[in-house]
C-alpha positions in Angstrom: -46.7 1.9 -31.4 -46.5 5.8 -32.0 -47.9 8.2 -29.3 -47.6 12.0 -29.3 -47.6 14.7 -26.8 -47.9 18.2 -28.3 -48.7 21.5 -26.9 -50.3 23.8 -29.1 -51.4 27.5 -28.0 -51.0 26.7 -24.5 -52.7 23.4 -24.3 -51.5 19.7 -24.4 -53.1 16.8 -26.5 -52.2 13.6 -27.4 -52.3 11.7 -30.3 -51.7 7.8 -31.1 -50.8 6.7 -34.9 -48.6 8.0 -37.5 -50.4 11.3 -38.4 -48.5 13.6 -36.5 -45.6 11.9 -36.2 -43.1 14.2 -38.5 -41.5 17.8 -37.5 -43.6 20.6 -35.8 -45.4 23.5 -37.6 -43.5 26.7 -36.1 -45.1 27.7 -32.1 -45.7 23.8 -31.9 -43.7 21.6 -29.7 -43.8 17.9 -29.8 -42.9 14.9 -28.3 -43.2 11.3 -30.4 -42.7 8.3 -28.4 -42.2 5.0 -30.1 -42.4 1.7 -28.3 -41.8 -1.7 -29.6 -40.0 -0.2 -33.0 -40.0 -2.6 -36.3 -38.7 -2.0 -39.3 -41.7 -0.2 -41.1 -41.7 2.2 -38.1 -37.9 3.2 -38.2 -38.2 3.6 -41.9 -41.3 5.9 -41.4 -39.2 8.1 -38.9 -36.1 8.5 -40.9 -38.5 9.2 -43.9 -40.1 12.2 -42.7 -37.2 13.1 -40.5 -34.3 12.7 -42.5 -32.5 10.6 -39.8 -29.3 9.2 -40.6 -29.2 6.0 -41.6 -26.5 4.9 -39.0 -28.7 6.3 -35.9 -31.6 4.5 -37.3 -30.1 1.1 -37.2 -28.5 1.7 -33.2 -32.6 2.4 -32.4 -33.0 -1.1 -34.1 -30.7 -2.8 -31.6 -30.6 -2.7 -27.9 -27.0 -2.7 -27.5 -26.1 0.2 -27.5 -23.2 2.2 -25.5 -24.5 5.6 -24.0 -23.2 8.4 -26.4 -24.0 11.6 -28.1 -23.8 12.1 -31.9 -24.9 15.4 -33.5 -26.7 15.6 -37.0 -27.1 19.0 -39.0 -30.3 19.5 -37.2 -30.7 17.4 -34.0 -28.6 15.5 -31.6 -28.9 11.7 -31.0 -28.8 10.4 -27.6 -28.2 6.8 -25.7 -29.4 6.9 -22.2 -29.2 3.2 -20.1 -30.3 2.8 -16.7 -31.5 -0.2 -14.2 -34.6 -1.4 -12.7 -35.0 -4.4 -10.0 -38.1 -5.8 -8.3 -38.1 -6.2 -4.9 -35.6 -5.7 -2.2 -32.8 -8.0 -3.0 -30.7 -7.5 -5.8 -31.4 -10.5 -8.1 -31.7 -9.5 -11.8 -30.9 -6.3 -13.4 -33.5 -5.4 -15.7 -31.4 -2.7 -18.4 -33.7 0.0 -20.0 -31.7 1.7 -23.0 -33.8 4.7 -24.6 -32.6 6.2 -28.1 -33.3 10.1 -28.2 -33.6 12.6 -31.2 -33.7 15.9 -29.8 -34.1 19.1 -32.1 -35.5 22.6 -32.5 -39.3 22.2 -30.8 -39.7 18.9 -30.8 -37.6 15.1 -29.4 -38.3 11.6 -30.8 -37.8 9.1 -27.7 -37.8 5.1 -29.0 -37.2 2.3 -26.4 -38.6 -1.8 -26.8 -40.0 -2.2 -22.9 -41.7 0.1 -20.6 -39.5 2.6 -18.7 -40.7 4.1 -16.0 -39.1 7.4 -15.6 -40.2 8.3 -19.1 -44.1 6.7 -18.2 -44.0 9.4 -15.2 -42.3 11.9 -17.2 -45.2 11.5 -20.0 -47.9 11.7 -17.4 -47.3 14.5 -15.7 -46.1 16.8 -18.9 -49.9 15.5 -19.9 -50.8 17.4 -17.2 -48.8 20.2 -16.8 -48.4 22.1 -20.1 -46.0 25.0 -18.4 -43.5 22.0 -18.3 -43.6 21.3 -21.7 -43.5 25.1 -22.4 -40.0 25.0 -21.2 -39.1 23.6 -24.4 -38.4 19.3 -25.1 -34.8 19.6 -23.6 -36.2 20.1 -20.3 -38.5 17.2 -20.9 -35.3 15.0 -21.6 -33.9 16.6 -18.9 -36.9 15.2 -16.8 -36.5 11.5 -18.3 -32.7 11.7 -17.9 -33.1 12.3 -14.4 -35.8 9.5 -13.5 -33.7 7.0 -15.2 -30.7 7.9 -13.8 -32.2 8.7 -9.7 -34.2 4.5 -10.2 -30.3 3.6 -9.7 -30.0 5.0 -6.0 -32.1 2.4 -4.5 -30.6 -0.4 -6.3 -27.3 0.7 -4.5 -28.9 1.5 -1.6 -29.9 -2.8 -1.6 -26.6 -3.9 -2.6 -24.8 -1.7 0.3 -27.7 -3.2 2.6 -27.0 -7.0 2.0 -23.2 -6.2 1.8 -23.6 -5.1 5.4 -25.5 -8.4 5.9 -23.1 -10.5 3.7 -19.7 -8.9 6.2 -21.5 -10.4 9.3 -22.5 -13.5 7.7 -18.6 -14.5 6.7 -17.4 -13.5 9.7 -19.6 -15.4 11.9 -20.2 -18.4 9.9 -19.2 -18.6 6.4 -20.7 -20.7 3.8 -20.0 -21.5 0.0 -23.6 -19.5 -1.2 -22.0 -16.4 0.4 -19.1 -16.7 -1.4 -21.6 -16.9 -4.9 -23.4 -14.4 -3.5 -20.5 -11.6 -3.5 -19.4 -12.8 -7.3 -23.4 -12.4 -8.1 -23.1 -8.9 -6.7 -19.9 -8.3 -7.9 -21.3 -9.0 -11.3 -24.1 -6.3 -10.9 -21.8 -3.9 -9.8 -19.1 -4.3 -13.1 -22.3 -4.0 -15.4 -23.5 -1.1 -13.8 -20.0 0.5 -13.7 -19.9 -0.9 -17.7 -22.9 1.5 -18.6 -23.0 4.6 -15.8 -19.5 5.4 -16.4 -19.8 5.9 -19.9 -23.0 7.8 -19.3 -21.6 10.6 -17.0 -19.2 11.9 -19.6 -22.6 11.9 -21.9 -24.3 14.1 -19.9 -21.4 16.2 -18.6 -20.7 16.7 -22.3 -24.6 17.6 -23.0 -24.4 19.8 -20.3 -21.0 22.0 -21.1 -21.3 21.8 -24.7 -23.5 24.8 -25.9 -25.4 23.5 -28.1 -28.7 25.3 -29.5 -31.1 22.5 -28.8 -30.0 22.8 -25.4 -31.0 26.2 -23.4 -28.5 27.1 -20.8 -31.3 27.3 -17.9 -32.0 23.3 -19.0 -27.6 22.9 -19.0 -28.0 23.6 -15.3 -30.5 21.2 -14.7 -28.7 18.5 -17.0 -25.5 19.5 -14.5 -27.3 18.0 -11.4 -27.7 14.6 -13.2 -24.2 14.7 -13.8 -23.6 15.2 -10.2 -25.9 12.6 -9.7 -23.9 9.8 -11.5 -21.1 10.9 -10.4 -22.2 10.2 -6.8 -23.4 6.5 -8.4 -20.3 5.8 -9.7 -18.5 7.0 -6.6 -20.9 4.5 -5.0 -20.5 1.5 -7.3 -16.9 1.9 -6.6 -17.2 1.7 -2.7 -19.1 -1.1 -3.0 -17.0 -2.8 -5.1 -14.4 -2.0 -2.5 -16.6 -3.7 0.5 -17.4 -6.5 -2.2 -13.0 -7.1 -2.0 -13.4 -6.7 1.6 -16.0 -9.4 2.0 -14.2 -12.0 -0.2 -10.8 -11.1 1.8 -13.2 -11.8 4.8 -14.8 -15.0 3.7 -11.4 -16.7 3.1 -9.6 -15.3 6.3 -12.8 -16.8 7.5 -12.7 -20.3 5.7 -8.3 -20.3 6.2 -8.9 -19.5 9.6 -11.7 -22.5 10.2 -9.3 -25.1 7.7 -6.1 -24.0 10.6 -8.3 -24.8 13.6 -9.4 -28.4 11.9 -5.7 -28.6 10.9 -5.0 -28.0 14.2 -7.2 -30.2 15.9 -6.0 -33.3 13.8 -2.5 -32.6 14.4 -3.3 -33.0 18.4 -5.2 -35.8 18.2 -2.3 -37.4 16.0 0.0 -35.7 18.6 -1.6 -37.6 21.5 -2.0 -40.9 19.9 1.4 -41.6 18.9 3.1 -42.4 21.8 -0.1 -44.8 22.6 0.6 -46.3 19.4 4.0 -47.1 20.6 3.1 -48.4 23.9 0.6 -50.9 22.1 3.1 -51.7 19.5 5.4 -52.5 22.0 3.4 -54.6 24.3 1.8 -56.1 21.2 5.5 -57.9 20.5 4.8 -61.4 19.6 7.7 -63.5 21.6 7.4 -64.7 25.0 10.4 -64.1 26.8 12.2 -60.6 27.9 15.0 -59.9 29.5 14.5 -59.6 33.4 10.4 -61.1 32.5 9.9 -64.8 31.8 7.1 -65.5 29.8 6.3 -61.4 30.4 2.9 -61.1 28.1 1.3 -63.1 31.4 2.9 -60.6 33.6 0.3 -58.5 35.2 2.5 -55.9 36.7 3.4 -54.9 33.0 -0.2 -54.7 32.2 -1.1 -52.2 34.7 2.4 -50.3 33.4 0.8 -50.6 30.2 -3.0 -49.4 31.1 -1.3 -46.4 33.4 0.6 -45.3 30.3 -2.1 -45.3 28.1 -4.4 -43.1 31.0 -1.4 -40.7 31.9 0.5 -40.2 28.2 -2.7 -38.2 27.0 -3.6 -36.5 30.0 0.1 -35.5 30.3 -0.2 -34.1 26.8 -3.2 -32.1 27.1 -1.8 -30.3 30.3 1.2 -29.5 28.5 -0.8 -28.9 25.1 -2.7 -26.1 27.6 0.6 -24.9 29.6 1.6 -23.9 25.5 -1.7 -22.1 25.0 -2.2 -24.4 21.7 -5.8 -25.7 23.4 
């Protein structure tokens, strides 16, 4: 579906359809958003904008890597961001939005609904001295949502790796340990797609170009700033993630030694009872100094005392060595 935003002699109105969808008059500026592209709609852009062929197919797939090719008049962009419901950090929802930007007007194309550029839209309806600051500022504007609806996704992860430390230290289980490779996994695709995108927008920023004013490059600087603080982030996390799983199997080795341990005692204690059963389990009747000696009931009680003081024995000396 096409929609347009244009301001015209100091006033904004909106459009929906294919009419205005095409370049500017001169003293126009435009905005065309297209959601849920086909085929018929691409073609009908690079018809009446001369696209390149090439950038017309990467709008066509949503598997793209965040770049920045220039054309002879306009620059094509690939910005990616993330979007999660709720607090915890369960699925990443990946918004990738393809942007033409030229002289006076930008072509925006994305499949789903992205909400930086649904807030961006709304208040540029409203506000026509934004849009009067030419379409770069308005990317600038989208740029920034997309990239700032990252923050409190980290902000979540950092909050239940805080919870996950305590949990493996106190009592681990087998769904923390899935838990940090589920987060772990978050973290590498994030890295995968923001890391890429801060040379995009440090190069958009420092690169001069016309389509860009140099009052918008300083604004287009503070997003950069801004993914370089997520990546900075994204790699500390990924730093307590290591810390976590170094934690969990201290944790687990540390719970397998004290079973170990406890099963080696108990074996420790029992085998000398083993042998005073085995020995008093003989099967012949006469010993030497003890006629007929498995009757005897002074042996018996030798054999009962032994079986009472051998393990108490132990355990006092198991204590004396500080292994209890």
């Amino acid at each position: 579906m096409f929609r347009v935003l244009e301001l015209r002699d100091g006033k904004v109105d909106l459009f929906e359809g294919t009419d205005h969808v095409g370049p500017p008059p001169a003293g126009v500026v435009r905005w065309i958003d297209l959601r849920s592209q086909d085929e018929a709609q691409l073609e009908l852009l690079r018809e009446r904008f001369n696209f390149h062929p090439l950038a017309i197919e990467d709008c066509a797939h949503e598997d793209q890597r965040p770049k920045l090719e220039e054309y002879a008049d306009h620059i094509f962009l690939v910005t990616q961001g993330f979007a999660c419901a709720g607090t915890r950090v369960e699925e990443l929802e990946l918004h990738e939005l393809h942007t033409f930007l030229g002289n006076g007007w930008m072509v925006t194309v994305h499949l789903g609904n992205i909400a930086a550029l649904e807030k961006t839209w709304r208040r540029l309806s409203g506000d026509p001295k934004l849009l009067e600051r030419g379409v770069d500022f308005a990317y600038y504007l989208v740029a920034d949502g997309i990239v700032d609806d990252n923050f409190p996704i980290l902000d979540h992860i950092a909050d239940e790796l805080e919870e996950l430390e305590d949990a493996v230290l106190s009592s681990p289980k087998r769904a923390d340990l899935q838990r940090i490779f589920h987060l772990k996994h978050h973290l590498v695709a994030m890295r995968k797609v923001l890391s890429p995108q801060r040379d995009v927008l440090g190069l958009l920023a420092k690169r001069g170009d016309s389509r860009v004013s140099e009052r918008t490059a300083l604004y287009l600087r503070d997003v950069y700033d801004h993914l370089v603080r997520i990546n900075e982030s994204i790699e500390s996390n990924r730093d307590l993630l290591g810390n976590a799983l170094d934690a969990y199997l201290s944790a687990v080795g540390q719970r397998t030694n004290e079973i170990m341990k406890a099963l080696t005692l108990m074996s420790a204690v029992f085998l000398p009872l083993a042998f005073v059963v085995g020995f008093f389990g003989q099967n012949f009747q006469d010993m030497p100094g003890f006629h007929d000696w498995t009757t005897h009931d002074g042996l018996m009680w030798v054999m009962i005392g032994s079986c009472v003081a051998i393990p108490i024995t132990m355990l006092v000396w198991f204590r004396m060595k500080r292994w209890l």
